[in-house]
C-alpha positions, 0 to 999 in steps of 0.5 A: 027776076027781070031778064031784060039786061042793058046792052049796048051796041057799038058801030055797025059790024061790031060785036054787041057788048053784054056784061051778062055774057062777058061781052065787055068790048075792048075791056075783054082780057083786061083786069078789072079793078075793085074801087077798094084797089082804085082807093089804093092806088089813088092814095099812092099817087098822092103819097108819091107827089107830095105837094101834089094838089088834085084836080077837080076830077081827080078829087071826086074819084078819090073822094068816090072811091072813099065812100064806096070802097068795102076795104080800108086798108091795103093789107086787107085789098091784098088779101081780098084780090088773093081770094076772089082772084085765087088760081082755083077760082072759075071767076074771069077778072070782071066777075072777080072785081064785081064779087069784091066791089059788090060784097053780096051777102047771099050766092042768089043775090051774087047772081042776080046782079052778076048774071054770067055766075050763073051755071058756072059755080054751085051756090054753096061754093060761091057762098063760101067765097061771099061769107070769106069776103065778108068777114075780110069786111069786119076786119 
């Protein structure tokens, strides 16, 4: 496995950012949405303003969050955000939005591409958290 991670540096005297370590910049403390929850709310927005039309942007995030969202209904996002987002769970908010956006199939594999899971929850645990997401999937 590759242990180089991107990171990126901001101004001269600021932290430098590193998702591995959940240096996330100004996004520290911020709840992270899943494109699932971001497919939601666009699809509210644009139920409330009816004859709304969209804008360039607007459409290729909603037709982005279409496409790649794991969760269809809200129904089934509420139920995943109670899962991955459960008071008993060690996850912080971005590590939560990344388990549910990404939907791994395998805890080796959460950890891989989530590198600040490592050390903090043994596999068999996080296991049943991707094995509850994936059959939210199915659903």
């Amino acid at each position: 496995m590759d242990s180089h991670r991107p990171t990126r540096q901001i101004r001269r005297g600021q932290e430098e950012e590193d998702a591995a370590t959940l240096k996330l910049g100004a996004f520290n403390n911020v709840t992270a949405l899943t494109v699932s929850e971001a497919k939601v709310i666009l699809e509210q927005l644009q139920k409330d303003k009816k004859d709304a039309t969209l804008n360039e942007i607007q459409q290729k995030t909603q037709d982005y969050v279409s496409l790649f969202s794991r969760f269809r209904t809200s129904e089934i996002v509420q139920a995943v955000d109670r899962v991955v987002r459960h008071p008993g769970n060690p996850y912080e908010p971005y590590e939560a939005a990344q388990l549910a956006t990404l939907c791994c199939e395998e805890a080796e594999e959460a950890k891989y591409l989530i590198p600040s899971l490592a050390g903090k929850v043994e596999d068999e645990v996080l296991q049943q958290l991707l094995d509850e997401l994936s059959s939210l999937r199915r659903v």
